[in-house]
ZALUMKE-24807 format. One record per residue (C-alpha): residue in three letters; x negated, y, z negated; residue number from 1. Coordinates in pm, whole numbers. Layout:
<sites>
 type     c1     c2     c3 seq
  ALA      X      Y      Z NUM
...
</sites>
This chain:
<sites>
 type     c1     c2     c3 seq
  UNK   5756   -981   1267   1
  UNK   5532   -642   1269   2
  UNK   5640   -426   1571   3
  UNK   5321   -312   1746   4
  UNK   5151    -44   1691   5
  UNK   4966    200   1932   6
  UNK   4870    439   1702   7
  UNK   4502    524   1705   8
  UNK   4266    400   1438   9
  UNK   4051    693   1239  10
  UNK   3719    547   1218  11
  UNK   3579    856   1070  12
  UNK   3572    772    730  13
  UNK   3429    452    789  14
  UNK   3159    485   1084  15
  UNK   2942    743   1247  16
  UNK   3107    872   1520  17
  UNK   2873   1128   1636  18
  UNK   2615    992   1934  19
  UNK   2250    935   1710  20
  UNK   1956   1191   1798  21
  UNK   1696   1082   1949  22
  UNK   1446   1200   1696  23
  UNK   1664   1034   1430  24
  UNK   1499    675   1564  25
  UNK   1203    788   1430  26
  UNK   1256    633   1097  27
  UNK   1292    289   1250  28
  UNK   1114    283   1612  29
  UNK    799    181   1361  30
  UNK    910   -196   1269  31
  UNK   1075   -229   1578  32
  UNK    770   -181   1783  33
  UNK    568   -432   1528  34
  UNK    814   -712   1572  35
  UNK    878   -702   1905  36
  UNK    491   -740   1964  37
  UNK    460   -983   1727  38
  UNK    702  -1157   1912  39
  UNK    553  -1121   2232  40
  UNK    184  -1244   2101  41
  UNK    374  -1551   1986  42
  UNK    509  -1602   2378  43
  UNK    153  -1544   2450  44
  UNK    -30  -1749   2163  45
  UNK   -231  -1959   2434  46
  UNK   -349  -1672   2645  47
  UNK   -588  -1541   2352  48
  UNK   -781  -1298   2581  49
  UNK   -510  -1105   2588  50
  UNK   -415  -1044   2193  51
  UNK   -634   -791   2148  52
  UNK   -519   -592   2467  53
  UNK   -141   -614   2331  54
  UNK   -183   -549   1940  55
  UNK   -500   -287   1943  56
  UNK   -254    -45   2184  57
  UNK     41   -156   1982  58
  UNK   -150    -12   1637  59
  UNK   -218    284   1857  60
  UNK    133    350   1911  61
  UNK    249    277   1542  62
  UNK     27    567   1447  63
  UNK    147    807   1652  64
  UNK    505    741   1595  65
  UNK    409    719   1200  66
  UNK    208   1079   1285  67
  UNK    562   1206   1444  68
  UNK    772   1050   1146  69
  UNK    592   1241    886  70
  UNK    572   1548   1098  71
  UNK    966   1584   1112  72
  UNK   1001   1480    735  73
  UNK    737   1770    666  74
  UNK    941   2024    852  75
  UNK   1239   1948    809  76
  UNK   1314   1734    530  77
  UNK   1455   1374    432  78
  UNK   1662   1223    693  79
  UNK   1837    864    754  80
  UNK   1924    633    967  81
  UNK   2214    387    857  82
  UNK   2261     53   1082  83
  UNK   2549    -17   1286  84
  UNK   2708    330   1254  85
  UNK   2880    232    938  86
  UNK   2849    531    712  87
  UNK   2669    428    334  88
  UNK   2666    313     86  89
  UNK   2831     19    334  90
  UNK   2574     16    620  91
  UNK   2245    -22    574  92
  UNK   2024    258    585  93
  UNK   1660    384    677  94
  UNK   1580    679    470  95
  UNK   1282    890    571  96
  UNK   1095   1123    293  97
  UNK    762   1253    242  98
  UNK    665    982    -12  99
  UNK    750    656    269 100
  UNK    623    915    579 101
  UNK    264    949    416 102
  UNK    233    581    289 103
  UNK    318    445    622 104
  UNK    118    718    841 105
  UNK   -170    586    608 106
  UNK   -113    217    632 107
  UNK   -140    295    972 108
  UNK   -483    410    978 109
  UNK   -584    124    841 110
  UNK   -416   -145    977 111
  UNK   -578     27   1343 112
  UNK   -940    -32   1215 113
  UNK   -866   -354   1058 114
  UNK   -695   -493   1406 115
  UNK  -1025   -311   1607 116
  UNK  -1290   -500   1342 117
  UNK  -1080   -815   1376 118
  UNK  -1133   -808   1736 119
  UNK  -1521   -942   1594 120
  UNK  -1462  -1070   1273 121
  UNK  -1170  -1314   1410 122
  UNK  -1344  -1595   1645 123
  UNK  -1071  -1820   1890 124
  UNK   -949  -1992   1645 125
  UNK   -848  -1744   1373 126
  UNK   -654  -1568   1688 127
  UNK   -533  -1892   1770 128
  UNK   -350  -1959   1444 129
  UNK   -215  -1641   1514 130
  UNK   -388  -1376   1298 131
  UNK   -285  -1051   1567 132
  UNK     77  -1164   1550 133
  UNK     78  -1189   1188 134
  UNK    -90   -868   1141 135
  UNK    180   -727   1336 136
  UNK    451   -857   1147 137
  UNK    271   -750    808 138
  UNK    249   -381    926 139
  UNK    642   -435    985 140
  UNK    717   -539    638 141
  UNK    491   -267    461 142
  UNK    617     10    694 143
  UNK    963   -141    634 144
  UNK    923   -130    261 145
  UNK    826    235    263 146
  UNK   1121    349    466 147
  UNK   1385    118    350 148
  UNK   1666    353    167 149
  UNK   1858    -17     32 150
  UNK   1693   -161   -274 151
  UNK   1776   -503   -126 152
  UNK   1634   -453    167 153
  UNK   1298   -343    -34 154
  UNK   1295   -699   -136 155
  UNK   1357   -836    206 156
  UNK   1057   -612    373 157
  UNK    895   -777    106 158
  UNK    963  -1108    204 159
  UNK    843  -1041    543 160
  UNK    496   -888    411 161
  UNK    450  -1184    188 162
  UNK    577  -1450    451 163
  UNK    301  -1259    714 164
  UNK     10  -1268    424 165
  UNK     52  -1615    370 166
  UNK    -54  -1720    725 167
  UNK   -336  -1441    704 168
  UNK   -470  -1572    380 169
  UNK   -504  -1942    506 170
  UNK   -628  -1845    818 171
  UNK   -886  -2149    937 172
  UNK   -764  -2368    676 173
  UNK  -1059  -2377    448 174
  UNK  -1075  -2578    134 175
  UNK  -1117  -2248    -84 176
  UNK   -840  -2018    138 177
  UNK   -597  -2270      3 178
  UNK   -687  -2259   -288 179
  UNK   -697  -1881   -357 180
  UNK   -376  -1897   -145 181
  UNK   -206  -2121   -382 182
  UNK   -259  -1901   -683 183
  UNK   -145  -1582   -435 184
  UNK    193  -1725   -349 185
  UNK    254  -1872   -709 186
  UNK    231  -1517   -884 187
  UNK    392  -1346   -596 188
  UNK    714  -1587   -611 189
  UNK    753  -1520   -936 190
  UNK    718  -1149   -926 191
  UNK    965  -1163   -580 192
  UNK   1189  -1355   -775 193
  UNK   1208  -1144  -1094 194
  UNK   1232   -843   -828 195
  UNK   1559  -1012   -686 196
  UNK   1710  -1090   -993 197
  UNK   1689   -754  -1118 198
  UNK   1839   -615   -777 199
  UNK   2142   -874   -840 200
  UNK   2182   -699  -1199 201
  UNK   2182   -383   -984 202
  UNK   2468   -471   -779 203
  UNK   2645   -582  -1085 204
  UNK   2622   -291  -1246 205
  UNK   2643    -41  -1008 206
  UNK   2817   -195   -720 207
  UNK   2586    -77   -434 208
  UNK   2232    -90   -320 209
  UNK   2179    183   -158 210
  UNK   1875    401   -330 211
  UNK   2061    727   -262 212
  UNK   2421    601   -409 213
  UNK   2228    460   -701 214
  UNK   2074    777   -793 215
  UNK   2421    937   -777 216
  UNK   2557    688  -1054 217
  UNK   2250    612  -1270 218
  UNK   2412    938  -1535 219
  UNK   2715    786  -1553 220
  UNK   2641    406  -1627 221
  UNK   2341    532  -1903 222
  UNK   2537    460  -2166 223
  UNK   2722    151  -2095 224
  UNK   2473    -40  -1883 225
  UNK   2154   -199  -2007 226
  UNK   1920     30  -1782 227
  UNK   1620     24  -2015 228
  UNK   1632   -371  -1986 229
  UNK   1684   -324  -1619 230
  UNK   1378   -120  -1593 231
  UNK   1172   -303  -1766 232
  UNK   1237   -622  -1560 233
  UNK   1165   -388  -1216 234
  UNK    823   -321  -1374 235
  UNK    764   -651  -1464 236
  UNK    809   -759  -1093 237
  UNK    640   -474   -948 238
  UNK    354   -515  -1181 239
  UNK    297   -818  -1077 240
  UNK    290   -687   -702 241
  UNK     66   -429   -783 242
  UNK   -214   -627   -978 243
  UNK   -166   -446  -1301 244
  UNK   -210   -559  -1623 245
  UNK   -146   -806  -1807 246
  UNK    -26   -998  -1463 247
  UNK   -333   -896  -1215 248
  UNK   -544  -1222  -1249 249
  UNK   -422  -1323   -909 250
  UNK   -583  -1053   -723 251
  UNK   -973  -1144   -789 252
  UNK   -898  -1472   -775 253
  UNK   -768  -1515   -401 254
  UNK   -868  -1201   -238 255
  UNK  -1251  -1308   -183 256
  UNK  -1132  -1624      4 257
  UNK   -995  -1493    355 258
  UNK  -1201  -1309    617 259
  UNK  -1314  -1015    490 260
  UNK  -1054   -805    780 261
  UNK   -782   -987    588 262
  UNK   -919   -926    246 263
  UNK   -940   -561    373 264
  UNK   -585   -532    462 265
  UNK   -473   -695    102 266
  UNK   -706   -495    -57 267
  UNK   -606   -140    115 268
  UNK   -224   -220    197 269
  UNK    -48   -502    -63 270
  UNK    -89   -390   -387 271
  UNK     13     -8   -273 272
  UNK    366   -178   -162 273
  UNK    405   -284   -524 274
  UNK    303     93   -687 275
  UNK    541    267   -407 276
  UNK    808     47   -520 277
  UNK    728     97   -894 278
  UNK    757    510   -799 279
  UNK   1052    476   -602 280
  UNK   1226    296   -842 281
  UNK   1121    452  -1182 282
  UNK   1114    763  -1055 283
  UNK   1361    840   -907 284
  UNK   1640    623   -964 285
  UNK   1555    554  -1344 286
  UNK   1396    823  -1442 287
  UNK   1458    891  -1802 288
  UNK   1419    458  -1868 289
  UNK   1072    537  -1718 290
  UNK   1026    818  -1995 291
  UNK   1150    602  -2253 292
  UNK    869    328  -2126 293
  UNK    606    599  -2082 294
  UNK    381    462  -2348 295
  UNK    400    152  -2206 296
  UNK    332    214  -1897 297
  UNK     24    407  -2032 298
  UNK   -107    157  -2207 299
  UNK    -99    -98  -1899 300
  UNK   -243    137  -1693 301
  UNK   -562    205  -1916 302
  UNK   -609   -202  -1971 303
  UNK   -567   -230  -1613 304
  UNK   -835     60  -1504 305
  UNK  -1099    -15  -1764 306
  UNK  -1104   -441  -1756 307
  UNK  -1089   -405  -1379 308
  UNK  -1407   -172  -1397 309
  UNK  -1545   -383  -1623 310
  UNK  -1444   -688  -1428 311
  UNK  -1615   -524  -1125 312
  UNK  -1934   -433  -1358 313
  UNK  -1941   -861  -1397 314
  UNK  -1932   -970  -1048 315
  UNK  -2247  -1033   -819 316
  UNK  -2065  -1106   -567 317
  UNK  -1963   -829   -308 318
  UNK  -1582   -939   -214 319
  UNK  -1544  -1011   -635 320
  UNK  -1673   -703   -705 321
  UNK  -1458   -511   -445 322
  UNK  -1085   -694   -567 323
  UNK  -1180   -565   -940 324
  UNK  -1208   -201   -746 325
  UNK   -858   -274   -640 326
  UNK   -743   -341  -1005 327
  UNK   -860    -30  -1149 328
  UNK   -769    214   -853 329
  UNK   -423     69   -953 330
  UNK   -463    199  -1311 331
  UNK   -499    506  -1193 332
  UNK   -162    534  -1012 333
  UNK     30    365  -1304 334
  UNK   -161    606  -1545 335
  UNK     -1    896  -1290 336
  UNK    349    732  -1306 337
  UNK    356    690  -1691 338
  UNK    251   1078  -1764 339
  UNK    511   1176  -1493 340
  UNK    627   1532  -1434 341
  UNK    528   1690  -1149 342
  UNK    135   1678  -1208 343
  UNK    118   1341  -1297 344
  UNK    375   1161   -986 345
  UNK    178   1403   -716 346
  UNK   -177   1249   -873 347
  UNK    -37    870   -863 348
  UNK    137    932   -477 349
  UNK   -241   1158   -375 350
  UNK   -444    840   -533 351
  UNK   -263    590   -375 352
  UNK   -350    742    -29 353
  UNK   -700    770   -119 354
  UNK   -749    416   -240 355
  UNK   -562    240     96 356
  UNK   -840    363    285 357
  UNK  -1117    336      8 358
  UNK  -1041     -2    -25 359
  UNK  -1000    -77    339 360
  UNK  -1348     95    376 361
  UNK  -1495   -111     68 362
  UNK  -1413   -472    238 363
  UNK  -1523   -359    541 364
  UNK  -1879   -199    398 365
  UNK  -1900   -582    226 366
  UNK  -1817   -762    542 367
  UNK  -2113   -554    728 368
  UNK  -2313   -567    409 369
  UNK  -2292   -971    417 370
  UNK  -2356   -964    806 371
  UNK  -2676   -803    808 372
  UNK  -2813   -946    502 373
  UNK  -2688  -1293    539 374
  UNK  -2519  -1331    213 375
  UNK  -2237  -1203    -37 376
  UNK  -2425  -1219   -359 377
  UNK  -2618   -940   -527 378
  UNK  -2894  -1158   -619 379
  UNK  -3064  -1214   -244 380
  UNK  -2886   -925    -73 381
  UNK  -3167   -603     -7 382
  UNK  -3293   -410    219 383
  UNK  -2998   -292    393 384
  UNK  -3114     55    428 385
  UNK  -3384    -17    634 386
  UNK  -3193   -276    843 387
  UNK  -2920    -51    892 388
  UNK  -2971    326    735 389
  UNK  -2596    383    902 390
  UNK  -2425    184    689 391
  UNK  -2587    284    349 392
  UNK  -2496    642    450 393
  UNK  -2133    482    468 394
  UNK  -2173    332    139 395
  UNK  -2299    573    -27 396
  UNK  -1947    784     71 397
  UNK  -1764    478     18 398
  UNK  -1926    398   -326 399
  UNK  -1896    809   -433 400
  UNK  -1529    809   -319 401
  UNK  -1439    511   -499 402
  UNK  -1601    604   -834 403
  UNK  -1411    970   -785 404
  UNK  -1764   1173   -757 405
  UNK  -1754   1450   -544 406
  UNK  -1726   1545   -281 407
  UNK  -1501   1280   -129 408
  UNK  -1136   1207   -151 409
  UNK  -1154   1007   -458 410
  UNK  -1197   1340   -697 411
  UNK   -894   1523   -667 412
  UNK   -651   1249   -744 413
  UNK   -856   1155  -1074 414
  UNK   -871   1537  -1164 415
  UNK   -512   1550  -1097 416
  UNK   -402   1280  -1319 417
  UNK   -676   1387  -1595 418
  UNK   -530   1722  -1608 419
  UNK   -144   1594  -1622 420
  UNK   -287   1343  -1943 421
  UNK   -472   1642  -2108 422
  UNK   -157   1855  -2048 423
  UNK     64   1581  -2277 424
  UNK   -233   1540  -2516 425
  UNK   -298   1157  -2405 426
  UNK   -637   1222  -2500 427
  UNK   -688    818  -2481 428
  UNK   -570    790  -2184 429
  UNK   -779   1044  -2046 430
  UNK  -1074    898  -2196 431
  UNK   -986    587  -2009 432
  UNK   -975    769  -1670 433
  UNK  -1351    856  -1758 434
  UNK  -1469    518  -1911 435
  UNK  -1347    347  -1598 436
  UNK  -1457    594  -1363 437
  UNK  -1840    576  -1525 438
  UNK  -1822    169  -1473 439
  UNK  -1714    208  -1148 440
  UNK  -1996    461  -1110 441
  UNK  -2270    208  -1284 442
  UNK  -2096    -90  -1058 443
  UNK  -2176     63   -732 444
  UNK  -2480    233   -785 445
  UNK  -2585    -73   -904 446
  UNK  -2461   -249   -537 447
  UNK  -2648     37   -377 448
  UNK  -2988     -9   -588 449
  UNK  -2981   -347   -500 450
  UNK  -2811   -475   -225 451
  UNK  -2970   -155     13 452
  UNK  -3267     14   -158 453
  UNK  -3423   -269   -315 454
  UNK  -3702   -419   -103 455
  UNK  -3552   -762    135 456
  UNK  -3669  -1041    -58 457
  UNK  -3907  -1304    113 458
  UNK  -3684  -1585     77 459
  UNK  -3378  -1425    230 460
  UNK  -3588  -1310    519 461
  UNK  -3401  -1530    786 462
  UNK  -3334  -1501   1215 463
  UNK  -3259  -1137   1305 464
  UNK  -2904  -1000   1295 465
  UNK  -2771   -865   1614 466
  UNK  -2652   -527   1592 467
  UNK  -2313   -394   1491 468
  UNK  -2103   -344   1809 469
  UNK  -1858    -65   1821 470
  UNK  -1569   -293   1716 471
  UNK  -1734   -312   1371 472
  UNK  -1895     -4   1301 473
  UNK  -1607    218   1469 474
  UNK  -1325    107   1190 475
  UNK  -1610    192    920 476
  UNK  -1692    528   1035 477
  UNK  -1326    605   1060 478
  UNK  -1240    571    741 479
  UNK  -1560    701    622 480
  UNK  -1483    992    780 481
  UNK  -1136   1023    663 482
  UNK  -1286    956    315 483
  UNK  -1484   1288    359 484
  UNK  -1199   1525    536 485
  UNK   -996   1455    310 486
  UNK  -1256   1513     25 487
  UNK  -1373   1873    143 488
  UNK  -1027   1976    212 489
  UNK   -776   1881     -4 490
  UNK   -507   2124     46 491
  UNK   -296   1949    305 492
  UNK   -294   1663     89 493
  UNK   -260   1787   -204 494
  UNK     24   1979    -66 495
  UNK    206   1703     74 496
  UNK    189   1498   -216 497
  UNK    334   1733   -416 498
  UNK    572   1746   -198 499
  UNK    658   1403   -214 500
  UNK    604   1419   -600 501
  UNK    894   1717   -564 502
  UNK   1125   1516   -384 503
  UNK   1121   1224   -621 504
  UNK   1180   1390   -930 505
  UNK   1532   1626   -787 506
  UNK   1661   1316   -529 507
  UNK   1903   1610   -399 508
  UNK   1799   1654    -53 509
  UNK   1693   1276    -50 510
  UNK   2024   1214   -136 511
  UNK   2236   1495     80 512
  UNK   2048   1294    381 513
  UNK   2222   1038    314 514
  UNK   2552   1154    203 515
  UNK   2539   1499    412 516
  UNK   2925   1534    354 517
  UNK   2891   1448    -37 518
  UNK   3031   1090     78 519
  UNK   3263    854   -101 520
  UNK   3202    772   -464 521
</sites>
């Protein structure tokens, strides 16, 4: 029989022994706060009077802790959080960078004017199958997704995002929500479960999950694992999360059928969560496999940005119309992803900021658009500018912004990636850039000549439409107003997506945050 033993344990090598700064919870106060409201709006799911006071402070608060997060990651670099004190690769860790800061600082924009315009657009019984609490638990599992530093824990934050959409797509049970929700959760499965299969071919191979331990043995497995086949399957999956071609039928064909605050929030937020995870991933982890699929990445991203223009050019119906938008802003960021270099990852990361609050904007500008005018479709929609001159000065920046005209936020990213395809001589895919961005242009202007300058037609004329309150014209103006900062002065984006861009491409200091001490291999 072993004699005892008082001799103390060294838990140094195994756990985190020093006490965790405060600013350190940062990186995780963000999905805390949005489940533990969502939690409480459940406890309060009969008292609907009071949703709105709980989740419209809450978004407040995720914003300015997303604002703090991404100040601290500008100045002073990457840091992480890893669960339960155990040190990584074994606990599971938060990992803050520029990239995650600005995605989920931006998500939270938007998710703010989407929960204030819900406060209208969502009657008693939309709030009473629970769309605030669901909305909080979405934010949760796209915030979590950006700041996540474990691949399988990517997946899970999925899982929570998609779980959260599901009840937000079918909210008030209509005969068509089911419908576009069935085709939703069909492709989404498949693409989740492709995504999890591939992270189980990551543990095999590499035996960890963590993103930062990964990136430390991606040289040394190269040339006995099958990381090109790996690769391939992660784009596959995230593809399919992102809308992008050949796999993006999904997206026009369930995203009209919710209210337009949830298509809003698909539109601006979901298919961004599928391109981050494509950068992360590619990028950084696998970054010469992505070089190696370059071409094909290319060539997905110029079917996906033209036919989605085109797609758009084909609809008459506003919330069609806007989910083809979706589809070729995601071009763009692929096109950004398969030039690469530092040119081409900063344009992908600066367009994907710009189009979650375009697209936001563009659902919203419908939603109003089909308010006032009493109807979705092109063909009895008009005179909206005399109705409401406010909003066509909105869509008129929303509609510039989206097609990449100056001087709003959409030009820079497009000039960006145009440059970094010129600079590789992808004259092709350049020429796609400018094909889609002139359908886009013909698209909306036709929207505009229609739907706002065109004379209201006799038989649409119909009772009068009250006027917007602040809860709906407040989110617009927002984002219309981002749309324009951010188009006259580009520098501080521009800078921090290079950043980000920077980071991505030498993982060092992403990867020192993690493993500060150089950690065990």
């Amino acid at each position: 029989m072993a004699a005892p033993t008082t001799a103390p344990i060294d838990l140094s090598a195994a756990m985190v022994m020093a006490p965790t700064a405060l600013a350190d919870w940062l990186v995780i106060a963000p999905m805390g706060l949005m489940i533990t409201l969502g939690a409480v709006l459940m406890m309060v799911r009969h008292k609907l009077h009071l949703h709105g006071w709980i989740a419209i402070p809450g978004l407040v608060a995720l914003v300015i802790l997303d604002g703090l997060l991404l100040w601290r990651v500008a100045v002073d670099g990457p840091f992480t959080m890893t669960a339960g004190r155990w040190l990584p690769p074994f606990g599971i860790s938060f990992t803050a960078d520029l990239l995650g800061a600005l995605l989920a600082f931006t998500s939270g924009i938007v998710a703010l004017a989407a929960g204030i315009y819900g406060l209208r657009d969502i009657n008693a019984t939309g709030r009473r199958y629970g769309f605030f609490p669901f909305l909080m638990l979405l934010m949760a599992g796209v915030t979590g997704a950006f700041l996540t530093g474990d691949i399988f824990n990517l997946y899970v934050w999925f899982e929570v995002l998609l779980i959260s959409s599901f009840g937000l797509l079918i909210l008030g049970s209509e005969r068509q929500q089911v419908d576009g929700a069935l085709k939703y959760a069909v492709l989404n499965l498949i693409g989740t479960t492709l995504f999890l299969i591939a992270v189980g071919y990551v543990y095999a191979i590499f035996g960890t999950l963590n993103m930062a331990d990964i990136a430390r043995k991606v040289p040394e497995q190269r040339d006995v694992a099958p990381l090109l086949t790996l690769s391939t399957l992660f784009i596959l999956a995230f593809a399919m999360k992102a809308a992008a071609f050949p796999v993006n039928f999904w997206l026009p064909a369930s995203y009209h059928t919710p209210r337009v605050v949830v298509s809003a929030l698909f539109g601006g937020l979901l298919t961004k969560v599928g391109v981050y995870a494509m950068i992360r991933v590619m990028v950084m982890l696998f970054p010469l496999e992505r070089e190696e699929l370059s071409l094909l990445l290319a060539i997905a991203a110029a079917l996906t940005m033209v036919l989605g223009a085109l797609g758009a050019l084909a609809q008459s119906d506003l919330r069609r119309m806007a989910g083809f938008a979706v589809i070729a802003g995601i071009g763009n960021v692929v096109a950004g992803v398969a030039i690469g270099g530092q040119t081409g990852i900063s344009g992908a990361i600066l367009y994907a900021l710009h189009s979650i609050v375009a697209m936001t904007a563009l659902y919203l500008l419908a939603g109003e658009a089909a308010r006032i005018g009493g109807s979705w479709s092109l063909q009895t929609l008009g005179g909206l500018y005399r109705q409401a001159p406010g909003l066509a000065v909105s869509a008129f920046v929303i509609f510039f912004a989206t097609a990449g005209l100056p001087p709003f936020s959409g030009l820079w990213p497009k000039i960006i990636i145009l440059k970094a395809a010129l600079d590789i001589g992808a004259w092709w895919l350049s020429a796609a850039l400018l094909v889609s961005a002139l359908i886009l242009t013909l698209t909306l202007g036709r929207v505009f000549l229609l739907a706002f300058w065109r004379p209201q037609l006799a038989s649409a004329v119909g009772e009068p439409v009250s006027p917007a309150t602040w809860h709906r014209s407040g989110p617009l103006v927002g984002l219309v107003a981002v749309l324009v900062f951010f188009g006259m002065f580009p520098d501080l984006p521009v800078r921090l997506s290079q950043g980000a861009a920077a980071t991505l491409l030498d993982p060092t200091a992403y990867i020192q945050s993690v493993f500060p001490t150089g950690g065990a291999e």
